[in-house]
C-alpha positions in Angstrom: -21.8 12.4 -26.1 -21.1 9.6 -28.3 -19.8 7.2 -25.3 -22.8 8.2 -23.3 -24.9 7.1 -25.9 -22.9 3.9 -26.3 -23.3 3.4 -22.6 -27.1 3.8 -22.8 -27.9 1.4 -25.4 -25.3 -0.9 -23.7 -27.9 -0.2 -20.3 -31.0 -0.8 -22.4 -29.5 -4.2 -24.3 -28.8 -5.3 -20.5 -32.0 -4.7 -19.4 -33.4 -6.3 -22.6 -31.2 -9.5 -21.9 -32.6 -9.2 -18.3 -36.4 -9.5 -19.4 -35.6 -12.0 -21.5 -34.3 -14.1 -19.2 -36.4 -13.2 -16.3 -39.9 -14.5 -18.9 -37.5 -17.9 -19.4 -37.9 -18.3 -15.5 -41.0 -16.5 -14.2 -42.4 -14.4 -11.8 -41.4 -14.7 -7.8 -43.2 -18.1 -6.7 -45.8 -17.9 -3.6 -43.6 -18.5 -0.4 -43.9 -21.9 -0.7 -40.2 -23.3 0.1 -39.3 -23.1 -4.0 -37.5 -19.4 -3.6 -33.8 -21.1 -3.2 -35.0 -23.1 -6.5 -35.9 -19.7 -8.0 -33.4 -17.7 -7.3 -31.2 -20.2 -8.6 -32.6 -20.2 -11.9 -31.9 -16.3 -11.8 -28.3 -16.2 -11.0 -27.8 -19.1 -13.6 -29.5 -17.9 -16.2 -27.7 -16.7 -19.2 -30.1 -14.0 -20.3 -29.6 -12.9 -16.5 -26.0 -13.2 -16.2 -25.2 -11.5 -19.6 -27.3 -8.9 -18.6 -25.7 -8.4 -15.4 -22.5 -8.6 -16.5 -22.9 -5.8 -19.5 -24.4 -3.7 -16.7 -21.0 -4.0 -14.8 -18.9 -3.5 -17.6 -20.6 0.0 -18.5 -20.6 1.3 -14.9 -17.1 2.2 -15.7 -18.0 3.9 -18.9 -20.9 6.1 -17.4 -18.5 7.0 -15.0 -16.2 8.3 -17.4 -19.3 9.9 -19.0 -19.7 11.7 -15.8 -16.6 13.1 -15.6 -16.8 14.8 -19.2 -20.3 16.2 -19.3 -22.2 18.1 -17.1 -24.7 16.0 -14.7 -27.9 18.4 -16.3 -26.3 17.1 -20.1 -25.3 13.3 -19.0 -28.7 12.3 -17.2 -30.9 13.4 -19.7 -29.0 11.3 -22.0 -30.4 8.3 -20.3 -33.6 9.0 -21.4 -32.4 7.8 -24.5 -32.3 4.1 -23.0 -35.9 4.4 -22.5 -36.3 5.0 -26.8 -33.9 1.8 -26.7 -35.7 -0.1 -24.6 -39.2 0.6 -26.5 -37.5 0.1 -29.6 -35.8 -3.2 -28.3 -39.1 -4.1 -27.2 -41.1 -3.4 -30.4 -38.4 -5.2 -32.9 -37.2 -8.2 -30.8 -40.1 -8.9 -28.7 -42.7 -7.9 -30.9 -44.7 -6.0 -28.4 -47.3 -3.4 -29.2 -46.0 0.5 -29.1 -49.1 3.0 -28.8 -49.4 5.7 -31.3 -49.5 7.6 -27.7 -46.6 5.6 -26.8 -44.7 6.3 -29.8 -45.6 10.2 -29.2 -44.1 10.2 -25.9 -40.8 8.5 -27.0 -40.9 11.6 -30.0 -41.1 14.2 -27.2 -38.3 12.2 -24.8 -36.1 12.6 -28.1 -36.1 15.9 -28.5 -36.3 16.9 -24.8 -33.0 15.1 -24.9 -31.6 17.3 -27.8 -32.9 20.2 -26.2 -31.1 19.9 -23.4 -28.2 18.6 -25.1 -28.0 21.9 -27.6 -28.4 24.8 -24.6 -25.2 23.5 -22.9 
């Protein structure tokens, strides 16, 4: 349980890393003859990259995780990333969590325990 969590926060930090970098470059330009340009910037980004990379280096974790736990124990657990990501999101990039927001991730939680406990 413990290295699936690991490997969830790891996924959520990526994605985190991802967003970050992806707001440095911008959205998809118009078709325009600048999408080389653009996807350039992506692949060379470091936000991007770092992300990316942590994303490949958990793969093998999750697969390990996947090999201990039951899949109905294991995928629930990657709800948590969503609590991480929210979380990440609120701290870091000071965006706005709902009290309705903030309710849901409360449910997610103990869904996730739920489950976790009637293995």
């Amino acid at each position: 349980m413990a290295l699936a969590l690991i490997v969830v926060t790891a996924a959520a930090v990526a994605q985190a890393l991802v967003k970050h970098g992806m707001d440095r470059v911008g959205g998809r330009p118009t078709y325009d003859g600048h999408i080389l340009g653009w996807t350039q910037q992506i692949i060379t980004d470091p936000y991007v990259l770092g992300g990316f990379i942590m994303i490949l280096i958990a793969v093998p974790f999750w697969l390990e995780v996947l090999s201990r736990l039951p899949l109905s124990v294991a995928y629930p657990m990657a709800s948590f990333g969503i609590v991480i990501a929210v979380i990440i999101g609120a701290l870091v990039m000071k965006e706005h969590i709902s009290a309705l927001r903030g309710f849901g991730l409360a449910l997610t939680i103990v869904g996730v325990f739920v489950i976790a406990k009637s293995q």
